[in-house]
C-alpha positions in Angstrom: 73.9 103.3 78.8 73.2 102.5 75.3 76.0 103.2 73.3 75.9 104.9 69.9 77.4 103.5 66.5 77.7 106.4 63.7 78.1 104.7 60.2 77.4 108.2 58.7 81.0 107.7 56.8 80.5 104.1 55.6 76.7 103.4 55.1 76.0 106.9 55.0 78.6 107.6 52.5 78.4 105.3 50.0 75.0 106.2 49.0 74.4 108.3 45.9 75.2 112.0 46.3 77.5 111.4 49.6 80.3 110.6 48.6 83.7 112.3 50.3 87.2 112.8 49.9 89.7 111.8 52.4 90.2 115.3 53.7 86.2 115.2 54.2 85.9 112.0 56.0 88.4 112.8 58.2 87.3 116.3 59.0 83.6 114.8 59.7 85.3 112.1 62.1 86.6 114.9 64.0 83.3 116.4 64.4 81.8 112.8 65.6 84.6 112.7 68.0 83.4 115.8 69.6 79.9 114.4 69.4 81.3 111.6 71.7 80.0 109.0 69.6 80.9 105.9 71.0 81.9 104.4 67.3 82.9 105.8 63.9 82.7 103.2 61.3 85.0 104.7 59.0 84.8 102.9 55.8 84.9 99.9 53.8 88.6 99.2 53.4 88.7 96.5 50.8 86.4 98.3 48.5 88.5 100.9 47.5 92.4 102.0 47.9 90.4 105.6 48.8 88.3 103.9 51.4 91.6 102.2 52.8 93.0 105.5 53.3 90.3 107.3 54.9 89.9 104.2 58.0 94.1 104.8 58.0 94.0 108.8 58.2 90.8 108.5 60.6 92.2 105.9 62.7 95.2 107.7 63.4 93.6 111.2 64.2 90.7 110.0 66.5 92.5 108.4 69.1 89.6 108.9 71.7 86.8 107.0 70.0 86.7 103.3 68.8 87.2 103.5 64.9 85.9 100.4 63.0 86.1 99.2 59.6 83.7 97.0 57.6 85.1 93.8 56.1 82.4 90.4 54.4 83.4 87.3 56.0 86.5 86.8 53.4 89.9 86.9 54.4 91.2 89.6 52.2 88.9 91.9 53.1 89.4 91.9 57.0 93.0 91.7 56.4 92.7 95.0 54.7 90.4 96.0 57.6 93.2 95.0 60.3 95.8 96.9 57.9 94.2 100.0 57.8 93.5 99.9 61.8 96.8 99.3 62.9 97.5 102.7 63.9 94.2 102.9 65.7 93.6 103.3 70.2 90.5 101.7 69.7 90.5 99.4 66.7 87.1 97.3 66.4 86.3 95.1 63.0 82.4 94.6 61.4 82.3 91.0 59.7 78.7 90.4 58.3 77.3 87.9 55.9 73.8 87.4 54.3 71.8 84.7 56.3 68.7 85.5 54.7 67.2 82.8 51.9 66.8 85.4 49.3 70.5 86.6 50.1 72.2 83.0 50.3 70.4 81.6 47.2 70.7 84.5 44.7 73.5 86.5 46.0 76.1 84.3 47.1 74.9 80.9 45.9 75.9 79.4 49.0 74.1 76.7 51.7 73.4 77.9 55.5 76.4 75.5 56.2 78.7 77.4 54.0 77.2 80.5 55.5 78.1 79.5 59.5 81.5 78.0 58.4 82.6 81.8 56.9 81.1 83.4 60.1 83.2 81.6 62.1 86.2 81.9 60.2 85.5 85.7 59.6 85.1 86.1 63.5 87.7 83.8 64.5 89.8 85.7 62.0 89.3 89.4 63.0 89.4 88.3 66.6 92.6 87.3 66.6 93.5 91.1 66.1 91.1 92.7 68.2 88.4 91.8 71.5 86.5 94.7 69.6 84.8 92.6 66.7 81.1 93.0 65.1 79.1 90.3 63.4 75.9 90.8 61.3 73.7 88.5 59.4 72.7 90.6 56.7 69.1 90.8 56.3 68.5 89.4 59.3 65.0 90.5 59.6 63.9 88.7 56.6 66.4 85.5 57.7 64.8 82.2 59.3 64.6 82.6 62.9 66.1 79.0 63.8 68.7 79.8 61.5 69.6 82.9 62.9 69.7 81.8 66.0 72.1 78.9 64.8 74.4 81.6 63.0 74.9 83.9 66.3 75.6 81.1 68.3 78.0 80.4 66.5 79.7 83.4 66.1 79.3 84.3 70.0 80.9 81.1 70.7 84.0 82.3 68.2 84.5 85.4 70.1 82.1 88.4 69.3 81.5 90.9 71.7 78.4 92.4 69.4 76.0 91.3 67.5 74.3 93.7 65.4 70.5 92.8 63.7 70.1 94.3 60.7 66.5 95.5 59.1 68.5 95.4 55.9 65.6 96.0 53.6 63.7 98.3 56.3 61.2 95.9 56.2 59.9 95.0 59.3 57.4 96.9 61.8 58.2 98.3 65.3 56.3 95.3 66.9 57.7 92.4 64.8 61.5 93.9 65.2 60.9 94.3 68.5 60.0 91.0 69.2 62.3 89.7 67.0 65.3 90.9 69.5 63.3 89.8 72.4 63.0 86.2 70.5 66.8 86.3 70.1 67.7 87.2 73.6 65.4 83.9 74.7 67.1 81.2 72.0 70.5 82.3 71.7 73.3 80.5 73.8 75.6 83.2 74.9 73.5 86.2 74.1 74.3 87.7 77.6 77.5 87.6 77.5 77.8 90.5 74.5 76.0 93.2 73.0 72.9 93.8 71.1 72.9 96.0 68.3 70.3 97.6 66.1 70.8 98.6 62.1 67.4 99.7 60.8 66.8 101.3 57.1 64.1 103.6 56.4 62.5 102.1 53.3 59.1 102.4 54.9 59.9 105.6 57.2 60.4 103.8 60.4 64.1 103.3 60.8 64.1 105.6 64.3 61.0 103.6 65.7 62.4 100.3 64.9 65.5 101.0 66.2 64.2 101.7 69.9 61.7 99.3 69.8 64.6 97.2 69.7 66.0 99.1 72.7 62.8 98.7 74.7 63.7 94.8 74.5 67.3 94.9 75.5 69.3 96.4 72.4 72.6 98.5 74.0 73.6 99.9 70.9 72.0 101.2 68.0 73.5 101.9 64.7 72.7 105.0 63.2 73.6 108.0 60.8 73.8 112.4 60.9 70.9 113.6 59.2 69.6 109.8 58.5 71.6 109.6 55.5 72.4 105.8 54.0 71.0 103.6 51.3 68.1 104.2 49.6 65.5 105.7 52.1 68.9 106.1 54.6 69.1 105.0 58.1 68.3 105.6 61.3 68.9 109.1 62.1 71.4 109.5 65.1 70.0 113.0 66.1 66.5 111.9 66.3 67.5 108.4 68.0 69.8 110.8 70.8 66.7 113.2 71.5 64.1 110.6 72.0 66.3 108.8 74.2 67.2 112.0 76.1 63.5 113.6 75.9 61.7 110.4 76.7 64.1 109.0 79.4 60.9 108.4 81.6 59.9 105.4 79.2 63.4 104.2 78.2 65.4 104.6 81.1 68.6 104.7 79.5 70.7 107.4 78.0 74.2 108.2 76.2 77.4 110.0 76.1 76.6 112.3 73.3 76.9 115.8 73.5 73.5 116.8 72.0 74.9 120.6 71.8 76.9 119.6 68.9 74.2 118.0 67.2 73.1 120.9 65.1 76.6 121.8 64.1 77.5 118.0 62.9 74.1 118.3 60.7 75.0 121.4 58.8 79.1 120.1 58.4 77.4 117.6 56.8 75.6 119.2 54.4 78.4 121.6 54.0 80.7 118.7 53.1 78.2 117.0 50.8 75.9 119.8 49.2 72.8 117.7 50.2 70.4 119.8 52.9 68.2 118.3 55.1 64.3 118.9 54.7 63.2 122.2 56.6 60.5 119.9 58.6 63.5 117.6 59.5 63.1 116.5 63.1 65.8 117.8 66.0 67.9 119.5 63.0 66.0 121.3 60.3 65.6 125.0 59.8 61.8 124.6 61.3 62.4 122.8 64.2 62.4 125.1 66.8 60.6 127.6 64.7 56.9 129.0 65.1 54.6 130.4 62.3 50.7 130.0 63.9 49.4 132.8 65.9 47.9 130.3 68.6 51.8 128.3 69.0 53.0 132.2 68.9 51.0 133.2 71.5 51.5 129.9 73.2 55.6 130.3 73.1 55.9 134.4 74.4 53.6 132.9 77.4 55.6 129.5 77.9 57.5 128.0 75.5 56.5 124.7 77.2 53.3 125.2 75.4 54.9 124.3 71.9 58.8 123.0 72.3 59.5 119.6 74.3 63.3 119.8 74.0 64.9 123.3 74.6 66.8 124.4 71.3 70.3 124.6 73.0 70.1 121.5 74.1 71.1 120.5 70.5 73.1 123.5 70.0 70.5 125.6 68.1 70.9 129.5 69.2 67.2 130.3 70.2 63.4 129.4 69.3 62.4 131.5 66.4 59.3 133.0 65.8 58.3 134.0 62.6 56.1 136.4 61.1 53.5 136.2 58.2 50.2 136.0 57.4 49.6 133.4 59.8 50.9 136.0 62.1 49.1 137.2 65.8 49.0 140.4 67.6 51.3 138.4 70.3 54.0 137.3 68.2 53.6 141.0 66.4 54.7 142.2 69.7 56.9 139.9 70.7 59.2 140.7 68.1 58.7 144.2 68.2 60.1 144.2 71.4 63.1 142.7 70.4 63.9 145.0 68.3 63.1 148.1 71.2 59.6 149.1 70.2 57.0 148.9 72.2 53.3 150.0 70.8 50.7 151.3 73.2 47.2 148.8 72.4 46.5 152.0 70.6 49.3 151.7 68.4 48.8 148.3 68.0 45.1 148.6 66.7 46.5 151.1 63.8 49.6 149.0 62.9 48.0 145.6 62.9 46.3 145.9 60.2 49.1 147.0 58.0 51.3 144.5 59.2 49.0 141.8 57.9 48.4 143.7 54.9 52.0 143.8 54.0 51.9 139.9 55.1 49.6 138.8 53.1 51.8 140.7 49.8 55.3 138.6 51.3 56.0 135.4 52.6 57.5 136.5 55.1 58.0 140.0 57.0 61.6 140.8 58.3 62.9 143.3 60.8 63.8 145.6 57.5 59.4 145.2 57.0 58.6 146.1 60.7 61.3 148.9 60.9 59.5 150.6 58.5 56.1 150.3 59.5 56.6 150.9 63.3 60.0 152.5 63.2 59.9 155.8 65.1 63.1 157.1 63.5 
């Protein structure tokens, strides 16, 4: 079972355009609840008295999920994160802190030495409230390996029960993350004793693909976001990470407790809550997903929809397969949706109205039931 970590309303939302109110987050938790996501990293708590408030109000409404707040490795802000959790069933804590040369050298002007020393403390520290604690080494994937492997020994030995690897940058390739996690698993003392998590960006379009590539080598939980949402390029998109799982069980052989039927409906209260729409094209949750335009994949999907679909549109809570007509447009899917709406042409019929139909397609973009109604309409 791998288990899922939504971050939709922490690294999701603090990217431009995403922002939410308190009312908002809290509404979207509910929805990720009902998802039966496995996590709901509600917020930052120390970055803003608004983001305290929203972990508070979604900590105490989701009582069936484990909420978890994100706090650096300093001691004010995972007291604020234990603050705002207190009311929570299921209170888990995310500590992280930049291992990466680029990060300890320019960023936070600190040694590798320093760096271990406030893991430990930040673990040791957050522990002490809850079993349920996090650690990432930000930027992991660009971090020195024999460092890393230093860093998470550490920290296991302090008390995580997950450690996540963050492609911070969304740097690396399938292969190389891949074998990164495998590399970890083989060096790190402890490293069977808790779980392996994934947090890949999308800067170079492969957040989903890095992200089970780190399942294929032993990853049980990946991190992930609704509609891929998250800094920059976003993260790795939780509907798309689901339905590959689900879809290609044969070559994973795992799976997970979400409800794919409310996938759809989480994607669009997202974009209801935010104004920001997903791409039409959008894998799993865009308007074209389960939608067919080409003649041949027409004809293919009124014989067997097999032909064209791989997952079945309810399965993520999408009403039907839709087929739509214009110029692109065959006699099949002609009279596939003519039937639907109780006309049937004799091939007769069908010889005389074709040609109008495409003439009328090629003048719109698209031809509706209003179009066909009054072409073939026998009232």
């Amino acid at each position: 079972m791998i288990k899922i970590f939504d971050t939709t309303l922490r690294d999701g939302e603090q990217s431009p355009g995403f922002a939410m109110t308190i009312e908002q987050k809290v509404t979207l938790a509910k929805q990720l609840e009902r998802l039966r996501v496995d996590v709901i990293e509600a917020g930052f708590p120390n970055a803003s008295p608004d983001d305290f408030e929203a972990v508070k109000a979604i900590a105490e409404m989701c009582q069936q999920v484990e909420i978890c707040a994100l706090a650096r490795c300093h001691s004010n802000d995972i007291q604020a994160a234990i603050e705002a959790l207190q009311v929570a069933s299921k209170p888990r804590i995310h500590v992280f802190i930049a291992t990466s040369d680029i990060h300890l050298q320019h960023k936070l002007k600190i040694t590798r030495e320093q760096a271990i020393e406030r893991a430990v403390a930040g673990v040791s520290m957050a522990r002490a409230f809850t079993p349920l604690v996090d650690f990432s080494p930000e930027d992991a994937t660009r971090s020195d390996r024999e460092f890393l492997v230093e860093i998470l020994t550490a920290v296991i030995a302090a008390g995580v029960d997950t450690i996540n690897i963050p492609d911070t940058v969304g740097y690396m390739t399938p292969q190389e993350y891949g074998e990164l996690i495998a590399y970890l698993r083989a060096h790190v003392a402890g490293i069977e004793r808790v779980i392996i998590s994934t947090h890949c960006h999308n800067d170079l379009g492969l957040a989903v693909a890095n992200s089970l590539a780190g399942v294929l080598q032993g990853a049980k939980q990946v991190e992930c976001t609704i509609n891929g949402i998250g800094e920059r390029a976003g993260n790795a998109s939780l509907e798309e990470v689901v339905m590959l799982l689900k879809t290609r069980r044969d070559l994973y052989q795992v799976s997970t407790q979400v409800d794919t039927t409310q996938l759809l409906a989480t994607s669009r209260l997202l974009s209801d809550i935010t104004g920001q729409d997903v791409q039409a094209n959008k894998a799993i949750v865009g308007r074209n997903a389960f939608a067919h335009g080409a003649g041949i994949h027409q004809h293919g999907m009124v014989s067997e929809r097999s032909t064209y679909e791989i997952m079945r549109p309810e399965d993520v809570g999408c009403a039907t397969t839709q087929i739509y007509l214009s110029k692109h447009s065959g006699r099949h899917g002609l009279a596939h949706r003519l039937k639907a709406l109780g006309i049937v042409l004799s091939p007769e019929e069908m010889d005389e109205g074709f040609p109008q139909f495409k003439a009328l397609a090629d003048r719109k973009k698209q031809v509706d039931d209003s179009d066909l109604m009054q072409l073939f309409g026998t009232g």
